[in-house]
Biopython code that builds the backbone (N, CA, C, O; Angstrom):
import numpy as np
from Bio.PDB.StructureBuilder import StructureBuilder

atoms = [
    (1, "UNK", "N", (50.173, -12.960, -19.429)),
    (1, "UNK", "CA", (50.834, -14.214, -19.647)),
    (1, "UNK", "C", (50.127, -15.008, -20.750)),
    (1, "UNK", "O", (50.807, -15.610, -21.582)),
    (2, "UNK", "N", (48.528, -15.040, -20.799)),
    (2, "UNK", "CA", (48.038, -15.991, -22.245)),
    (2, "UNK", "C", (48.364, -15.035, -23.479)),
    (2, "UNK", "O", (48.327, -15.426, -24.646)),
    (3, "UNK", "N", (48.652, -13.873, -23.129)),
    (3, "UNK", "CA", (48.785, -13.544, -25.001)),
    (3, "UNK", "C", (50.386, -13.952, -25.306)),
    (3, "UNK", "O", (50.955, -14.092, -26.388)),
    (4, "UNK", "N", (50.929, -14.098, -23.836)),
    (4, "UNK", "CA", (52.373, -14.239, -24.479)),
    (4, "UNK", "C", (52.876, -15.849, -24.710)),
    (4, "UNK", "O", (53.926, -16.207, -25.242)),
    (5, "UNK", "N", (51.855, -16.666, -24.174)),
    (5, "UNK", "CA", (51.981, -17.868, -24.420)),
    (5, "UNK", "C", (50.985, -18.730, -25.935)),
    (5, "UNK", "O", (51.033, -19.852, -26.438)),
    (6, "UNK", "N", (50.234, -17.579, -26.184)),
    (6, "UNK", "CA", (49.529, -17.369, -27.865)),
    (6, "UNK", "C", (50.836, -16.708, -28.494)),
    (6, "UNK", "O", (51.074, -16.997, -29.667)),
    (7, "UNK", "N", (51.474, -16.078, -28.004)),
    (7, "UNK", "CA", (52.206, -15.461, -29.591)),
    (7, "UNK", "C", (52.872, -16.612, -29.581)),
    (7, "UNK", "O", (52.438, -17.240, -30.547)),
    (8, "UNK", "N", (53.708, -17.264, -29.017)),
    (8, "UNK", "CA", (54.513, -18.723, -29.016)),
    (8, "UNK", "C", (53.988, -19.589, -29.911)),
    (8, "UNK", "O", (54.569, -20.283, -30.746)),
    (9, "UNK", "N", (52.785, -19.482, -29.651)),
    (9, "UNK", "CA", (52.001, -21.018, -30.332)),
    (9, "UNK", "C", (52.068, -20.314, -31.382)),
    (9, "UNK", "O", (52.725, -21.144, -32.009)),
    (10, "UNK", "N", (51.929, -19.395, -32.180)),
    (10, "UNK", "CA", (51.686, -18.588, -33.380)),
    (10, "UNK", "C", (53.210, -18.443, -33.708)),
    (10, "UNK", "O", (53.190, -18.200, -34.914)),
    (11, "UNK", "N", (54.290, -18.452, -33.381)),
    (11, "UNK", "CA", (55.378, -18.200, -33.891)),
    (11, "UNK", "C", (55.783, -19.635, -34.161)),
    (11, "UNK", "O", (55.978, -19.911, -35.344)),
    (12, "UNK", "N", (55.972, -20.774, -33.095)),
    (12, "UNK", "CA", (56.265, -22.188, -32.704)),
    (12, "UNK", "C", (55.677, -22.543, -33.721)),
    (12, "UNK", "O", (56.389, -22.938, -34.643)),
    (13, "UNK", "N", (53.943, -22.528, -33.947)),
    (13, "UNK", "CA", (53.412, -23.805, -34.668)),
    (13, "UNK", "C", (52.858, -23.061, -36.050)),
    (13, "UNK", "O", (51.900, -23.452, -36.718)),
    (14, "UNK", "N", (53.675, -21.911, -36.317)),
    (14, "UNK", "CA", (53.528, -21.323, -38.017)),
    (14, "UNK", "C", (53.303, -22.081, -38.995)),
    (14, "UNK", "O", (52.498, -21.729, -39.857)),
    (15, "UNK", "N", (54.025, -23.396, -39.078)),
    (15, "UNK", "CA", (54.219, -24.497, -39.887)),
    (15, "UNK", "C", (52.965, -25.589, -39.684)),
    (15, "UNK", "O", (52.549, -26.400, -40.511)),
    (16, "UNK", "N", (52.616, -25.408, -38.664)),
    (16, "UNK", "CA", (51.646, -26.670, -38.103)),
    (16, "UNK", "C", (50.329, -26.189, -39.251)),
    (16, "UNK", "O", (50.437, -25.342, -40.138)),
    (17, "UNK", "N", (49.013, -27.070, -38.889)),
    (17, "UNK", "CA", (47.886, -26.836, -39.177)),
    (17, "UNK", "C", (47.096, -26.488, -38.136)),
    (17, "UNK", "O", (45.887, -26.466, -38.365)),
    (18, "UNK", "N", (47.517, -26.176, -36.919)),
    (18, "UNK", "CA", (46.807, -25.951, -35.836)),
    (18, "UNK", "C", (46.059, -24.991, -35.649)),
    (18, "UNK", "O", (46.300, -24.421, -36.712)),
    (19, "UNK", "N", (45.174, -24.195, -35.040)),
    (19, "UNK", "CA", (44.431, -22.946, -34.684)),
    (19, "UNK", "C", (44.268, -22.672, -33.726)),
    (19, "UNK", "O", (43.425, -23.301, -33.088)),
    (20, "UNK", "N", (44.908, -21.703, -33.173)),
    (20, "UNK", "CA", (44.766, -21.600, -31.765)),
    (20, "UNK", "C", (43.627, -20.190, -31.768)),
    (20, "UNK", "O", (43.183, -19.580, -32.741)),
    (21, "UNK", "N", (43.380, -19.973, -30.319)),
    (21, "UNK", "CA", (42.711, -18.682, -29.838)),
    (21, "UNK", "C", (43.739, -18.397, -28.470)),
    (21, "UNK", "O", (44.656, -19.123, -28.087)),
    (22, "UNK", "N", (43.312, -17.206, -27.920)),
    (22, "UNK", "CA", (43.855, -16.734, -26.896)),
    (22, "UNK", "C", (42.621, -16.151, -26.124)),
    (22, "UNK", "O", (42.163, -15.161, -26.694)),
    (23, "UNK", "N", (41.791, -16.601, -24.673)),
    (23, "UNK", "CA", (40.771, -16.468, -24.249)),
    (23, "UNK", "C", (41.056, -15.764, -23.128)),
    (23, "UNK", "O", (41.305, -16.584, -22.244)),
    (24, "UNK", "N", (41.196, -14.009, -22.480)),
    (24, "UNK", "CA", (41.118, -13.712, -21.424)),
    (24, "UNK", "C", (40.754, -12.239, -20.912)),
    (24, "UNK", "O", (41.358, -11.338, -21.495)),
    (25, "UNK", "N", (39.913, -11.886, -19.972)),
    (25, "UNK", "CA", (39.068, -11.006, -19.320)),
    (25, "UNK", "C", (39.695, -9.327, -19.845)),
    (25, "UNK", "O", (40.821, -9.194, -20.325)),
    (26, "UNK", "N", (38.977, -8.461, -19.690)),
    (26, "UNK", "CA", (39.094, -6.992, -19.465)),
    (26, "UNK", "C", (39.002, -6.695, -21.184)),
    (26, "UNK", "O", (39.648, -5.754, -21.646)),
    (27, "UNK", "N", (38.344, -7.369, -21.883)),
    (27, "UNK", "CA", (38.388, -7.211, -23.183)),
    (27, "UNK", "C", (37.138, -7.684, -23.738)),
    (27, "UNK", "O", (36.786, -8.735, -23.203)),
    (28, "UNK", "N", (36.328, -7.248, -24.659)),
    (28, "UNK", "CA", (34.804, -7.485, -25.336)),
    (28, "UNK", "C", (35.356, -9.308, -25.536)),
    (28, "UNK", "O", (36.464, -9.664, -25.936)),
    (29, "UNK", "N", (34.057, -10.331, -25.066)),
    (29, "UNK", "CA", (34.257, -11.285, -25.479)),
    (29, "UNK", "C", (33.940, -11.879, -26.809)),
    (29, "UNK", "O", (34.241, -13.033, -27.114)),
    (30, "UNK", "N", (33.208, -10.886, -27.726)),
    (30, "UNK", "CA", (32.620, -11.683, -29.016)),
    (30, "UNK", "C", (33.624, -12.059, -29.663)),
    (30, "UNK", "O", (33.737, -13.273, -29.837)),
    (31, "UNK", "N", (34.678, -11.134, -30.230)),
    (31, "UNK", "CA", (35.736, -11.604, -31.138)),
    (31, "UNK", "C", (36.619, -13.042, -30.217)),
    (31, "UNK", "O", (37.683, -13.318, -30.770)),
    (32, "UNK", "N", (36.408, -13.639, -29.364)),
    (32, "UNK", "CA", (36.562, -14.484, -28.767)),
    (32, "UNK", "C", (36.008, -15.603, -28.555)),
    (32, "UNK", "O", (36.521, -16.642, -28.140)),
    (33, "UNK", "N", (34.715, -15.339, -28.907)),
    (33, "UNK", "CA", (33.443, -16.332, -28.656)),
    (33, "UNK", "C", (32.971, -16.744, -30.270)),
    (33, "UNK", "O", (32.191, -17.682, -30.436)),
    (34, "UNK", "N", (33.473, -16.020, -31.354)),
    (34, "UNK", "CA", (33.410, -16.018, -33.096)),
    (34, "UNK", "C", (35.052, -16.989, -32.714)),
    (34, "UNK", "O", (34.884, -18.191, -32.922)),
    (35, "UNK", "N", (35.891, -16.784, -32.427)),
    (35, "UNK", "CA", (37.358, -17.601, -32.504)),
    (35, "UNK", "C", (36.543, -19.214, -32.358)),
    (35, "UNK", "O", (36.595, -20.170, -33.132)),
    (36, "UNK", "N", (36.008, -19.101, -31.414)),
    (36, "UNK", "CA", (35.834, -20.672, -31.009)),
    (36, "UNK", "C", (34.191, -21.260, -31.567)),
    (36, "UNK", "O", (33.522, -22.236, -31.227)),
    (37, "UNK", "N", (34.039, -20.544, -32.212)),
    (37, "UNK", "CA", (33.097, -20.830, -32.936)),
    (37, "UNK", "C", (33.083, -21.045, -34.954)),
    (37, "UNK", "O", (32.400, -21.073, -35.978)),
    (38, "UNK", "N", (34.342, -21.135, -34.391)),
    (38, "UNK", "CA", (35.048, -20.822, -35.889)),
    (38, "UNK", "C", (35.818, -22.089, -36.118)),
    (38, "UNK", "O", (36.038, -22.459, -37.271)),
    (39, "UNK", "N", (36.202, -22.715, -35.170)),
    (39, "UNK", "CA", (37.006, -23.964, -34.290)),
    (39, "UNK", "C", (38.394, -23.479, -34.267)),
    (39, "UNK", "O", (39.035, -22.567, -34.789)),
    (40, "UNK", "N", (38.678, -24.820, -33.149)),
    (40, "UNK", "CA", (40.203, -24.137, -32.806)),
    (40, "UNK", "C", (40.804, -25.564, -31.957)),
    (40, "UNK", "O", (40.167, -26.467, -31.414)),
    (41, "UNK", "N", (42.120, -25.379, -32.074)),
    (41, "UNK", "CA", (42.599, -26.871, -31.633)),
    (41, "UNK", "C", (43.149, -26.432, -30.172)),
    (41, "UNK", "O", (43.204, -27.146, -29.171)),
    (42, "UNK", "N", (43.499, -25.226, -30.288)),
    (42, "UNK", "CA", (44.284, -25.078, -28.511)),
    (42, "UNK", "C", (43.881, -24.128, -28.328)),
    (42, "UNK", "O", (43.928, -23.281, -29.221)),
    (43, "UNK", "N", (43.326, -23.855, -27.132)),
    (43, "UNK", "CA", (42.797, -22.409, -26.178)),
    (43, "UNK", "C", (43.328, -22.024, -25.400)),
    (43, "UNK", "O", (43.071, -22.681, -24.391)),
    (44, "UNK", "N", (44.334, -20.888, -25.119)),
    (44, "UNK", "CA", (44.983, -20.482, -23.704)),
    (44, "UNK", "C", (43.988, -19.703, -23.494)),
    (44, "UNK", "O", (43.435, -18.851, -24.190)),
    (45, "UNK", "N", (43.805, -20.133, -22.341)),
    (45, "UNK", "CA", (42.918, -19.065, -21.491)),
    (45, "UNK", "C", (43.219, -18.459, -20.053)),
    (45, "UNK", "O", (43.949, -19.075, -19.277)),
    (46, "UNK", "N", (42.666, -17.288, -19.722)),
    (46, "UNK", "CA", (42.682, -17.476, -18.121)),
    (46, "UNK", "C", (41.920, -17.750, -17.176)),
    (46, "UNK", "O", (40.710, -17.733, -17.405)),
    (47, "UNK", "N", (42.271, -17.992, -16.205)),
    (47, "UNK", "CA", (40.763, -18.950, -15.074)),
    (47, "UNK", "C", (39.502, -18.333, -15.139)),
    (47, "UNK", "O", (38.554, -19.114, -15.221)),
    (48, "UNK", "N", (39.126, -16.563, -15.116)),
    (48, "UNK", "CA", (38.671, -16.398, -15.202)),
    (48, "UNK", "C", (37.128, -16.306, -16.157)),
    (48, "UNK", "O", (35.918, -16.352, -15.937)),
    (49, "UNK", "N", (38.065, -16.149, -17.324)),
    (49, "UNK", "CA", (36.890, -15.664, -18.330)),
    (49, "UNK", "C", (36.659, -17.198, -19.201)),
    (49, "UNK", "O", (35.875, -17.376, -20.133)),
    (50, "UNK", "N", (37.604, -18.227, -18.578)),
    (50, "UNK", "CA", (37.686, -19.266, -19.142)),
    (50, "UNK", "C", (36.023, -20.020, -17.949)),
    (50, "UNK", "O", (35.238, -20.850, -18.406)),
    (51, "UNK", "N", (35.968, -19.725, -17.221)),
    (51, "UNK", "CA", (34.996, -19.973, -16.397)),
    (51, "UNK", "C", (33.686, -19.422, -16.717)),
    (51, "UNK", "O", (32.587, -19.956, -16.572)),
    (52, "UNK", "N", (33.981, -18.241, -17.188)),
    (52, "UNK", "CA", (32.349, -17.482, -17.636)),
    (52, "UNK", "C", (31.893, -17.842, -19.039)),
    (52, "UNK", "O", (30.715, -17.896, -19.392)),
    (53, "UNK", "N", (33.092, -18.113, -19.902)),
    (53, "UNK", "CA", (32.585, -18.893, -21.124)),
    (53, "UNK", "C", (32.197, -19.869, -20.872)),
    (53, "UNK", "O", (31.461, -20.219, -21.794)),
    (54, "UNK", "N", (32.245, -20.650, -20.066)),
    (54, "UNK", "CA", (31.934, -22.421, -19.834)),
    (54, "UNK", "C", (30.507, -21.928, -19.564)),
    (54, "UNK", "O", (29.539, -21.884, -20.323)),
    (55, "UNK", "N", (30.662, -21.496, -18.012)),
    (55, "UNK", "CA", (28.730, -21.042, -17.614)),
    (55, "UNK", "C", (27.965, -20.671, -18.632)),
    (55, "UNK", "O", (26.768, -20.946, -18.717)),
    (56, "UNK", "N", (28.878, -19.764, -19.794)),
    (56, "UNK", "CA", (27.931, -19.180, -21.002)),
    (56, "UNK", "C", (27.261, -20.096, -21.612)),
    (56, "UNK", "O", (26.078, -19.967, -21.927)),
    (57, "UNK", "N", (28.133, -21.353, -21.887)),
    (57, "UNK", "CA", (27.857, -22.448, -23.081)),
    (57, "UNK", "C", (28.897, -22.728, -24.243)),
    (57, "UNK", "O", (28.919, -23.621, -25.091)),
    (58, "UNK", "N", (29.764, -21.652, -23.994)),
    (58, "UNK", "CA", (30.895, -21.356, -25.386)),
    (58, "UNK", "C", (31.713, -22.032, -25.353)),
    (58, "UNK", "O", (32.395, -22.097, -26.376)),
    (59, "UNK", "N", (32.128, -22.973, -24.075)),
    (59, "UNK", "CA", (33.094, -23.924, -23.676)),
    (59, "UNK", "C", (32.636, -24.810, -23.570)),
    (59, "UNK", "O", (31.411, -24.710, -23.513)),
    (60, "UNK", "N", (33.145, -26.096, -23.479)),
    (60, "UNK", "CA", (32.650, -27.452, -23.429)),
    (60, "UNK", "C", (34.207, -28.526, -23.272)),
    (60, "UNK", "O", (35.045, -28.610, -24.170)),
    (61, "UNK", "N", (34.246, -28.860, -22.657)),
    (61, "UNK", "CA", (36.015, -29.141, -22.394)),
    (61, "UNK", "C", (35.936, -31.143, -22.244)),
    (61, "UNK", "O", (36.805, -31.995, -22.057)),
    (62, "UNK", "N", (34.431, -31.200, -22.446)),
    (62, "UNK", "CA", (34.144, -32.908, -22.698)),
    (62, "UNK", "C", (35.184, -33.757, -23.807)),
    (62, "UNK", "O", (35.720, -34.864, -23.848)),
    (63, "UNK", "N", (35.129, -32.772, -24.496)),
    (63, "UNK", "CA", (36.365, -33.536, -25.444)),
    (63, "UNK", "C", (37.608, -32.897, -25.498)),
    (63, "UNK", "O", (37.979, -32.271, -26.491)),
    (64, "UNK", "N", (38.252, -33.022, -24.502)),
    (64, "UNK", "CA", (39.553, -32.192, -23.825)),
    (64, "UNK", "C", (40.532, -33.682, -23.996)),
    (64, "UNK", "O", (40.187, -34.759, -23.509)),
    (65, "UNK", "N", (41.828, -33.462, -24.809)),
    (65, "UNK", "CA", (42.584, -34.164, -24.742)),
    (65, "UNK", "C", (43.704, -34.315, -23.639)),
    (65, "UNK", "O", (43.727, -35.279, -22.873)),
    (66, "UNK", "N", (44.520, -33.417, -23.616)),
    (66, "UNK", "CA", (45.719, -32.487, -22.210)),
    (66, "UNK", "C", (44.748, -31.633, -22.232)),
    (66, "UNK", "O", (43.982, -31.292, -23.133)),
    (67, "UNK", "N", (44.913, -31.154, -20.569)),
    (67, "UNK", "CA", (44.478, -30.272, -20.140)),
    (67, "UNK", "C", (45.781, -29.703, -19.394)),
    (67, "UNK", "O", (46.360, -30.431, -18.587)),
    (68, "UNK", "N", (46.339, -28.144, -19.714)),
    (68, "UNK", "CA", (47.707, -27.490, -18.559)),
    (68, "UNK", "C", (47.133, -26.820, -17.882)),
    (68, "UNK", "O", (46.371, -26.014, -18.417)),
    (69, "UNK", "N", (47.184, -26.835, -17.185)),
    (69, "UNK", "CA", (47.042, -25.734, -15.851)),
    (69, "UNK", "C", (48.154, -24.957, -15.413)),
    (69, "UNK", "O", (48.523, -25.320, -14.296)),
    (70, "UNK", "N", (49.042, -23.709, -16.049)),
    (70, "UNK", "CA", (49.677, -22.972, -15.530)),
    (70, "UNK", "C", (49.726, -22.662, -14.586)),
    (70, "UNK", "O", (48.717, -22.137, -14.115)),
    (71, "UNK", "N", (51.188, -22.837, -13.579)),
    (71, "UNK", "CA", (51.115, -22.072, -12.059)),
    (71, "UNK", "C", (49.867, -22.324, -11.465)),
    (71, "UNK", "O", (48.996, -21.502, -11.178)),
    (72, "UNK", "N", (49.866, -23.913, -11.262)),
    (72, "UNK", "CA", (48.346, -24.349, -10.454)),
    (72, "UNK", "C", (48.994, -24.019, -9.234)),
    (72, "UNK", "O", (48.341, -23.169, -8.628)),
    (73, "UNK", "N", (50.234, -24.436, -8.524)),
    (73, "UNK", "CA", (50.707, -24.842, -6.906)),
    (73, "UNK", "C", (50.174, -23.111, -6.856)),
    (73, "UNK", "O", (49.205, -22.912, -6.124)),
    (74, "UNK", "N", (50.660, -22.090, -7.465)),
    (74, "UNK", "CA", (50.036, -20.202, -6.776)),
    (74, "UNK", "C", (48.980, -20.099, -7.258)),
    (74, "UNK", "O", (48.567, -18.943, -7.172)),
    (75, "UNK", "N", (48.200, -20.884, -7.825)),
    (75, "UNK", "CA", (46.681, -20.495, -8.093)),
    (75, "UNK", "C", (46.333, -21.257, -6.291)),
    (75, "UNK", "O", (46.226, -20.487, -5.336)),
    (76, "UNK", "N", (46.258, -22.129, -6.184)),
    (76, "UNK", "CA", (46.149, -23.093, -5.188)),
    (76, "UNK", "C", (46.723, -22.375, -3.953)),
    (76, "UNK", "O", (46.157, -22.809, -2.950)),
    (77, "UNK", "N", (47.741, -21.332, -3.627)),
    (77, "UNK", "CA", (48.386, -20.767, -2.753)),
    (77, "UNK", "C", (47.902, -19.135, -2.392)),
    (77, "UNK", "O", (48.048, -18.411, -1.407)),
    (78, "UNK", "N", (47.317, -18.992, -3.599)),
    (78, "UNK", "CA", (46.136, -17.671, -3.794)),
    (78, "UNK", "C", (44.614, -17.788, -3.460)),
    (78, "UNK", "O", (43.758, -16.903, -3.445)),
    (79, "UNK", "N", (44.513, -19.166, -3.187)),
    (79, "UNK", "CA", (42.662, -19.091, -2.999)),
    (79, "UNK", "C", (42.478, -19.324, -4.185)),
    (79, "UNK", "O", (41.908, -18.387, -4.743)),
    (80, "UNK", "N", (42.773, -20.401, -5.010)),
    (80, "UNK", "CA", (41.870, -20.334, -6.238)),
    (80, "UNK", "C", (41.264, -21.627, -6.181)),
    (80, "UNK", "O", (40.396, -21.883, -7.015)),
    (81, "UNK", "N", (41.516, -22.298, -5.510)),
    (81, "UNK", "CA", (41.244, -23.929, -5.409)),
    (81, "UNK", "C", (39.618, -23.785, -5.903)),
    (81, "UNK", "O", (39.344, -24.598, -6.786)),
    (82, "UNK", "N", (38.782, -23.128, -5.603)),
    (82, "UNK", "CA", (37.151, -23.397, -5.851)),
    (82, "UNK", "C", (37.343, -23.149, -7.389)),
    (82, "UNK", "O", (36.436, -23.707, -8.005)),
    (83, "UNK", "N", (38.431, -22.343, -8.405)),
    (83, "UNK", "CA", (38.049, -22.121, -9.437)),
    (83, "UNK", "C", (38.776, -23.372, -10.117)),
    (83, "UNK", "O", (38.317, -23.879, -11.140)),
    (84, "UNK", "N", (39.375, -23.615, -9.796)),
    (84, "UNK", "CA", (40.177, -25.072, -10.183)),
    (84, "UNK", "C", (39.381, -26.014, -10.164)),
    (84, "UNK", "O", (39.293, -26.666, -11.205)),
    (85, "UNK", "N", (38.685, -26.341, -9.199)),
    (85, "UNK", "CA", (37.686, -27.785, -9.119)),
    (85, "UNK", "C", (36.534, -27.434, -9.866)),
    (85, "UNK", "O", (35.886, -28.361, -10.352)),
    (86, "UNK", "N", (36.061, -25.963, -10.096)),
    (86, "UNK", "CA", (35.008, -25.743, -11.302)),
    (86, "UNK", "C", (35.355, -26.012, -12.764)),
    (86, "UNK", "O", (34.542, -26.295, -13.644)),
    (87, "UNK", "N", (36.871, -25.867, -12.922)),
    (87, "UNK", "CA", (37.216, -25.995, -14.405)),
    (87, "UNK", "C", (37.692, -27.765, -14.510)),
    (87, "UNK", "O", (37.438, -28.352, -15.562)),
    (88, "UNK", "N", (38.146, -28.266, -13.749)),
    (88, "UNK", "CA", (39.118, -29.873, -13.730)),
    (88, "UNK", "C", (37.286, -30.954, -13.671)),
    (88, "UNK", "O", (37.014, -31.986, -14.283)),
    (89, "UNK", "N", (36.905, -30.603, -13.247)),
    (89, "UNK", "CA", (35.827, -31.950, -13.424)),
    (89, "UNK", "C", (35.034, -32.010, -14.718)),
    (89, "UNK", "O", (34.309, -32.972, -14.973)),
    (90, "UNK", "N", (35.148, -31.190, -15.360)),
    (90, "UNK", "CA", (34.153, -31.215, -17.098)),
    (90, "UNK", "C", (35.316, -31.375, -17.676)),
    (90, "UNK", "O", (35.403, -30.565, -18.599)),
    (91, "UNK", "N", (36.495, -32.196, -17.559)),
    (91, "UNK", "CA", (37.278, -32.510, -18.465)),
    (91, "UNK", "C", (36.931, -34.015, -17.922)),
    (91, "UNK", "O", (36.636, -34.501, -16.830)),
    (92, "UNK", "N", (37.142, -34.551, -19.411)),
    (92, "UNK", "CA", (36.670, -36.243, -19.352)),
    (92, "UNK", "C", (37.857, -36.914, -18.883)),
    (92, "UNK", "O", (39.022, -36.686, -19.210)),
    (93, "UNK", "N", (37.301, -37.985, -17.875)),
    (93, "UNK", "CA", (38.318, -39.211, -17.062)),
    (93, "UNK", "C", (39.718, -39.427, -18.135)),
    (93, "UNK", "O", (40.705, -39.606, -17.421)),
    (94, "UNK", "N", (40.013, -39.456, -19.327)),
    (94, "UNK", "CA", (40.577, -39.569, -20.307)),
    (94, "UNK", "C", (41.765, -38.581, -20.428)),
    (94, "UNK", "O", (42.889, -38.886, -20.827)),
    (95, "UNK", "N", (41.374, -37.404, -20.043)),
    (95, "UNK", "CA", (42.187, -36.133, -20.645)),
    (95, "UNK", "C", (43.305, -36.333, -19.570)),
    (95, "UNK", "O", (43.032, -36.930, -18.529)),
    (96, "UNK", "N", (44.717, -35.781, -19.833)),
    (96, "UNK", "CA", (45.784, -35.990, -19.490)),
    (96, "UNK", "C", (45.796, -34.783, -18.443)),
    (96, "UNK", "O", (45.873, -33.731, -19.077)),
    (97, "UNK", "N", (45.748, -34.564, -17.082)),
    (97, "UNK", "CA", (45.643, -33.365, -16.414)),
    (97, "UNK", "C", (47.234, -32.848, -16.248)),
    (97, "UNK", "O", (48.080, -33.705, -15.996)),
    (98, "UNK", "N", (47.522, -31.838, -16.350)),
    (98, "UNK", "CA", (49.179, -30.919, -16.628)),
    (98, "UNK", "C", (48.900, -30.094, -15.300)),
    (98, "UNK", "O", (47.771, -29.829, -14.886)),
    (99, "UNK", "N", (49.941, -29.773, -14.769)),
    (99, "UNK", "CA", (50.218, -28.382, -14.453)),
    (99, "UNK", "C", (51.482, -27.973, -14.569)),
    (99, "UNK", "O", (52.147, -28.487, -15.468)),
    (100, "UNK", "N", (52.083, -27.002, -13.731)),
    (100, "UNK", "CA", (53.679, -27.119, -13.516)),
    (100, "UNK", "C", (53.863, -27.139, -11.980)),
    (100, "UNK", "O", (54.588, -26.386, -11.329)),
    (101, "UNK", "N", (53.157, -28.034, -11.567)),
    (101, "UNK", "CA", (53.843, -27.844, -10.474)),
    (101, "UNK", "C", (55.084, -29.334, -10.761)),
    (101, "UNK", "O", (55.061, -30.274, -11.555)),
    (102, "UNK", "N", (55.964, -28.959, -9.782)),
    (102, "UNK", "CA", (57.016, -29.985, -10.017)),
    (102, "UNK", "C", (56.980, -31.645, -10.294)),
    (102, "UNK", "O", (57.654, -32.346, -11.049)),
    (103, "UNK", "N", (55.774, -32.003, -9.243)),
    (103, "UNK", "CA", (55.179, -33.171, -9.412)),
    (103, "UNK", "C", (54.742, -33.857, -10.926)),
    (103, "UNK", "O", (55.105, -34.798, -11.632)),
    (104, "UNK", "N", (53.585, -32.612, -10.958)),
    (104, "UNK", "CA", (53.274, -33.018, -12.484)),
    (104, "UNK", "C", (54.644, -32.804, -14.062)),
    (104, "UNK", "O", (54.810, -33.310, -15.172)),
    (105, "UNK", "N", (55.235, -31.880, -13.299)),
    (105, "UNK", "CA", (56.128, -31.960, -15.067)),
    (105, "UNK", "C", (57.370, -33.422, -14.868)),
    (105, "UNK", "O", (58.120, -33.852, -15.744)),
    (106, "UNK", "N", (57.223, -33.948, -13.361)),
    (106, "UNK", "CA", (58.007, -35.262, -13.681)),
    (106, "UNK", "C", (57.387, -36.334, -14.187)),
    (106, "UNK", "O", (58.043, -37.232, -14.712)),
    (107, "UNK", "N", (55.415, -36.403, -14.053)),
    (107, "UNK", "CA", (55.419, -37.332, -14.331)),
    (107, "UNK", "C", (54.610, -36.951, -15.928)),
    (107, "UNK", "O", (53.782, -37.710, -16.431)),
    (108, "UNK", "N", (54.993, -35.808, -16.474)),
    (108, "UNK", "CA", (54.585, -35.346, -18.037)),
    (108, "UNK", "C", (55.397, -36.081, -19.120)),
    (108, "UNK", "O", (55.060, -36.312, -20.281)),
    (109, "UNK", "N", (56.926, -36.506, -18.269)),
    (109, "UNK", "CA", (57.680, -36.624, -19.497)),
    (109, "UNK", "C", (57.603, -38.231, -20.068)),
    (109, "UNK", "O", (58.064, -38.686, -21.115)),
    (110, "UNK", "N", (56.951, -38.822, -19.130)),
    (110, "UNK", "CA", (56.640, -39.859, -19.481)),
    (110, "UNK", "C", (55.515, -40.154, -20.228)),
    (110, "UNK", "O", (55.241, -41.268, -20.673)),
    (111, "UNK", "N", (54.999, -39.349, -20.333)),
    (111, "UNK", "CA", (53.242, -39.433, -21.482)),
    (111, "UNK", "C", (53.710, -39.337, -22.853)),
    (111, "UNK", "O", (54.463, -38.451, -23.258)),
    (112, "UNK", "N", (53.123, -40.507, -23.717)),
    (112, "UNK", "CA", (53.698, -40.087, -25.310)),
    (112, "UNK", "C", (53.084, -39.038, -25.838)),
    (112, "UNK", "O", (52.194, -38.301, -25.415)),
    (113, "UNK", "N", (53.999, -39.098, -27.329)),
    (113, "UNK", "CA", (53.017, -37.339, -27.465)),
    (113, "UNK", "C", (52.946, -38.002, -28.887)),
    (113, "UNK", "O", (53.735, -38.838, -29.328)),
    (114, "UNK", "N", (51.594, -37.345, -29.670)),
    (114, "UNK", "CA", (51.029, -37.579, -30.986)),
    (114, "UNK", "C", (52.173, -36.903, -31.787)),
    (114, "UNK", "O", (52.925, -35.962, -31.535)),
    (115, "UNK", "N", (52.008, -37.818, -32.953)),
    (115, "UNK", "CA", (52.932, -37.926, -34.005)),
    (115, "UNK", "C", (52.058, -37.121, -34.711)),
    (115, "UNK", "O", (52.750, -36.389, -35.419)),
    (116, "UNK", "N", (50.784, -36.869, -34.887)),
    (116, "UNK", "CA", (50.369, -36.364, -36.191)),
    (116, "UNK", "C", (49.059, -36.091, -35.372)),
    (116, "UNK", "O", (48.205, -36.976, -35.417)),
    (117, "UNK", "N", (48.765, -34.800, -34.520)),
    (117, "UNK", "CA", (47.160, -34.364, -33.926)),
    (117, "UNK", "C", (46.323, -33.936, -34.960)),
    (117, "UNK", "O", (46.576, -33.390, -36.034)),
    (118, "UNK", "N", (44.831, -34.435, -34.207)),
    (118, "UNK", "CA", (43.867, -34.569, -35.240)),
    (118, "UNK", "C", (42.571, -33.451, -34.570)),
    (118, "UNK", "O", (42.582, -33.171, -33.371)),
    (119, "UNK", "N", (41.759, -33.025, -35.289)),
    (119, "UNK", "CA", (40.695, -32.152, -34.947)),
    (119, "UNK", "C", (39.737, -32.526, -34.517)),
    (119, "UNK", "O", (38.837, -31.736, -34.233)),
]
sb = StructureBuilder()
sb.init_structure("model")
sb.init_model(0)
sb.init_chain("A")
sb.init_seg("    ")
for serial, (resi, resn, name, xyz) in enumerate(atoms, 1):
    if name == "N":
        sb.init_residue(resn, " ", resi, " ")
    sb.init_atom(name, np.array(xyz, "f"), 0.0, 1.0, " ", f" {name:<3s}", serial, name[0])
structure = sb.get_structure()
């Protein structure tokens, strides 16, 4: 699901100035850990390896603007809740928290959205 929600951003924001990466497990992390060291404006990741980069140091989510959380209500319905509260508190009081669960995409549409994002 993150590479197919990276090719989007790569097809979608062709035109943009944006840089994305695509961050997730069963694959060598360097060419991943050079992406974000390279900078990058949006990271899909998955819970997992998005968790072992943080412990690494390679993540830092203090200056996190939105934060989405894909399919939190079946992460949350799977036992993931401990990996959820490891990733949601190093995002700053500030950052806009997303998921899809139904709750949150009613009250998403009311958040303005930047006219012109900055790095």
């Amino acid at each position: 699901m993150a590479i197919q929600i990276g090719e989007s951003f790569a097809a979608y924001g062709r035109n943009l100035q944006l840089k994305h990466t695509v961050i997730f497990g069963g694959v060598g992390q360097k060419p991943q850990t050079d992406a974000l060291h390279r900078g990058v404006d949006i990271v899909v990741a998955t819970p997992g390896r998005l968790l072992d980069l943080m412990s690494q140091g390679f993540i830092h989510l203090e200056g996190l603007e939105i934060f989405v959380l894909d399919e939190a209500d079946r992460m949350l319905d799977m036992g993931f809740i401990h990996d959820v509260k490891k990733v949601t508190p190093s995002c700053r009081r500030s950052a806009r928290p997303c998921s899809s669960a139904p709750r949150c995409r009613r009250r998403s549409r009311s958040w303005p959205t930047a006219s012109s994002p900055t790095r």
